[in-house]
C-alpha positions in Angstrom: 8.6 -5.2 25.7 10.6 -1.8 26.4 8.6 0.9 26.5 10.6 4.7 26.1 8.0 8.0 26.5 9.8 10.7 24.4 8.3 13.7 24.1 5.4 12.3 25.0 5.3 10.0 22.4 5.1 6.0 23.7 8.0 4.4 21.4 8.0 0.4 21.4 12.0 -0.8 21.3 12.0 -4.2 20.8 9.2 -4.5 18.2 11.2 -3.9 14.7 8.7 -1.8 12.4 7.5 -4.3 9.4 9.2 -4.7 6.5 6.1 -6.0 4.5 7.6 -8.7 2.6 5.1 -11.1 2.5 2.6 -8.6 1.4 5.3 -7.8 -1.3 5.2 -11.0 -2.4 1.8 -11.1 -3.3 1.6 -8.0 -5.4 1.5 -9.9 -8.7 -1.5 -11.4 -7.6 -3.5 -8.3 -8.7 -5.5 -7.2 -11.5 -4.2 -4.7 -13.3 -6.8 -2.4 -12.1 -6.9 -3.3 -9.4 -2.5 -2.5 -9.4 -3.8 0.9 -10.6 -6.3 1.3 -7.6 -3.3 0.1 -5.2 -0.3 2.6 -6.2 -3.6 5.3 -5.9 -3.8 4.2 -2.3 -0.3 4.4 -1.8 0.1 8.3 -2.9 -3.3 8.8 -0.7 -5.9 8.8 -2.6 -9.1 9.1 -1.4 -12.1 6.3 -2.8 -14.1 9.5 -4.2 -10.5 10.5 -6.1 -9.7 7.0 -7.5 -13.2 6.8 -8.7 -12.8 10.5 -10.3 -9.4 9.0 -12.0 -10.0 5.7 -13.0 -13.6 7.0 -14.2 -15.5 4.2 -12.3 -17.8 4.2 -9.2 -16.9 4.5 -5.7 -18.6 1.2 -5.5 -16.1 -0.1 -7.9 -13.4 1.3 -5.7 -14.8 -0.3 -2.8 -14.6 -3.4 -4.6 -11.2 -3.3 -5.8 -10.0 -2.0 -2.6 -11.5 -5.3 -0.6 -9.9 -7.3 -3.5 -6.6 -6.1 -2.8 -7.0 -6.4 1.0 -7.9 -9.3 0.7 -4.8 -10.5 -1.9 -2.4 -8.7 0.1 -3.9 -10.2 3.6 -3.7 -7.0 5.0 -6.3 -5.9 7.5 -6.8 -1.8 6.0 -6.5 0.4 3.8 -3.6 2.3 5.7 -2.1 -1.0 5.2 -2.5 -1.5 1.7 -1.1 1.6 1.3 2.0 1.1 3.6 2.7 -2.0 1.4 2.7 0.0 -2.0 4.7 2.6 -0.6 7.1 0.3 0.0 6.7 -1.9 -3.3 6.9 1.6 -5.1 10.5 2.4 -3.3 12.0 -0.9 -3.7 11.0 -1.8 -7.5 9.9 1.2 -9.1 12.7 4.0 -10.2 12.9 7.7 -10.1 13.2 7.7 -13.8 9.7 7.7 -15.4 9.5 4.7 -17.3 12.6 2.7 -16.1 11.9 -0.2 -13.8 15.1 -0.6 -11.0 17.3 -3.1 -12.3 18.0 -6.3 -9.7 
């Protein structure tokens, strides 16, 4: 492993960064609310926000959260939310409404 310091910063050069496609893969395992909970995670949402939105308990968000880490056999919720960032670039469009053809 090649270690560069720029900056300050400790980059790792011969580790590519994840591409998540396992994780991706699993996506359609979810609930729907639990889909909803997700792509909340992935914009940043707090538990106390989600709650707020989906009009549940944090408890409930809690819940769903584990759920999905568990689906997704992810180990956090930074994660989780690295994987739906990524599921929301490659399959969701800019066009409200319109799903990315492929």
């Amino acid at each position: 492993m090649t270690v560069s310091d720029r900056g300050g910063l400790a980059v790792v050069l011969d580790n590519p960064a994840p591409n998540w496609a396992r994780e991706l893969e699993r996506v359609p395992l979810l609930s729907a609310r639990e889909g909803e909970t997700f792509a909340l995670l992935g914009a940043g949402w707090s538990n106390r926000r989600i709650a707020l939105r989906l009009q549940v308990t944090e408890r409930t968000v809690k819940a769903h959260v584990a759920s999905i880490l568990a689906k997704l056999q992810v180990e956090s919720r930074l994660q989780a939310g690295l994987v739906a960032l990524s599921y929301r670039h490659l399959y969701q469009s800019t066009v409200p409404g319109r799903a990315v053809a492929g």
